[in-house]
N, C-alpha and C positions, 0 to 999 in steps of 0.2 A: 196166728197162722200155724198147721202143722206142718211139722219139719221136709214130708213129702211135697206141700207145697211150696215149701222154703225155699228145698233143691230143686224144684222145678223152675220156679220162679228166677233162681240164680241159674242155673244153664241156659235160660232164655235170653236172659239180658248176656251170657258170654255170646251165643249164638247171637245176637241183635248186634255187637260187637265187632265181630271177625267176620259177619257174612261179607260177599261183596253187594256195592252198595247196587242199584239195583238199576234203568231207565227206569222213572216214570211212568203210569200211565194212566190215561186221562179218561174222564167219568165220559165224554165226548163218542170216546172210541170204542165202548160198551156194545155188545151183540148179543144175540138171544143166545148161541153158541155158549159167551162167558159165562149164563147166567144156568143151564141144564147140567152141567156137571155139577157145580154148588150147589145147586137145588136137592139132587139125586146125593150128595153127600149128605146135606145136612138133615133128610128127610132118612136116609139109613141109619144114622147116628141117632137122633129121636126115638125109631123105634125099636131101636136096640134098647137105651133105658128106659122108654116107655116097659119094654116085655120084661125088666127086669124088678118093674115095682108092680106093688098088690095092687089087684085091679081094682077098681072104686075109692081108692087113696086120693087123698089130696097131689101127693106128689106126682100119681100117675094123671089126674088130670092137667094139672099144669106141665106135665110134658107132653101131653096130648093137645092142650090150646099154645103149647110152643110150635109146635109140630105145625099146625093150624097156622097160624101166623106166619111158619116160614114161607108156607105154601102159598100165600096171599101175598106175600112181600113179592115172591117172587113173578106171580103172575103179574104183580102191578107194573114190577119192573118189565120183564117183557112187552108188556104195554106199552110201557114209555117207550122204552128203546123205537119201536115201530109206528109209534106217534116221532118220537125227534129222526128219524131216519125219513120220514116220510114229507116231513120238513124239511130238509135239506134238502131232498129232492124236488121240493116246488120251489128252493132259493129264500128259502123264510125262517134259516138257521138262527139268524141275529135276532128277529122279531120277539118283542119286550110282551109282557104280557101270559097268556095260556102255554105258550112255547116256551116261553124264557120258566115256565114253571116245571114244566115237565122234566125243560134240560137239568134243569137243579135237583130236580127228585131222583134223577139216575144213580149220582152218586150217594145221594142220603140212603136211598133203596139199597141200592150195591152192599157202601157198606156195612150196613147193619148184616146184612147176610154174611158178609167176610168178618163182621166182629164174635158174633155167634161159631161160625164155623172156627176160629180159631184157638176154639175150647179143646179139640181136640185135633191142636195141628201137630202132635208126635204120631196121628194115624195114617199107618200106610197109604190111606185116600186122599190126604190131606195134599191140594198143590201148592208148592210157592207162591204159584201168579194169581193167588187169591189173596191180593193186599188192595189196603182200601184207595181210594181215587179220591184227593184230597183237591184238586184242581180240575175245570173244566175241558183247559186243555193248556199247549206250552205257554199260550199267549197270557193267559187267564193264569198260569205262574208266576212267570213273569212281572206281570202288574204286583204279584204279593211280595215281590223278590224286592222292587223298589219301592215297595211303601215299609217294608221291615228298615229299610236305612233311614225314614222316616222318626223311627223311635222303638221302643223296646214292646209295647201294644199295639203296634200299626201291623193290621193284615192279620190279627189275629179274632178269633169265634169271640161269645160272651162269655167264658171261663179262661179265655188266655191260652189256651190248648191248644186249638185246631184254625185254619182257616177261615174264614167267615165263603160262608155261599152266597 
């Protein structure tokens, strides 16, 4: 690791530290609203180092099929959002199945957009309340909250990291 990354990497974890801790909030509670400022950040930031590599370079394509990608995340999310919104409004929030999928995609969608964006969160664009939504919602916490008293991999993803969805 170079030493710029070093001290980055170390004022972050001070900053992850001393911030205060923050409410929660839930992949549930997702709007197209949350998802247009992200978009329009992480789509400026793109083609900032896109302009700043040789055109026809490898590196400038794959900043261009990032770019791509975000844009697509992001329309999918929108999608969902007003697919699960529009569920709730027929009363078919709970409903397992095509629903219960989409609801889980909000926050996979989300944060992958907040993991990206957080490449450059010392950018003035950068907001706070662009953190990922690791829960569906308080209940759907909750449930993780007592299955962790369960044992020391209870409620946890398949690397032990994160949540399971």
């Amino acid at each position: 690791m170079r030493k710029g990354d070093e001290e980055a990497v170390r004022r972050a974890r001070q900053e992850a530290r001393t911030a205060p801790v923050a409410e929660p909030t839930y992949a549930d509670d997702l709007t197209e609203a949350d998802v247009a400022p992200l978009q329009d950040f992480l789509t400026a930031r793109l083609a900032e180092l896109q302009a700043r590599l040789p055109r026809g370079s490898e590196e400038e394509f794959a900043a261009h099929a990032l770019k791509q990608a975000v844009f697509e995340g992001a329309r999918r999310l929108r999608e969902g959002i007003g697919l699960w919104r529009q569920a709730l409004a027929e009363g078919r929030g709970e409903e397992p199945g095509a629903v219960d999928l989409v609801r889980q995609g909000l926050g996979r969608d989300y944060n992958l957009l907040v993991w990206i964006a957080t490449r450059w969160r010392a950018h003035p664009g950068f907001a706070p309340s662009w953190r990922p939504r690791h829960y569906l919602n308080a209940a759907h916490r909750a449930a993780f909250g007592r299955s962790a008293a369960a044992g020391p991999a209870a409620g946890r993803g398949p690397r032990g990291q994160e949540p399971c969805r």
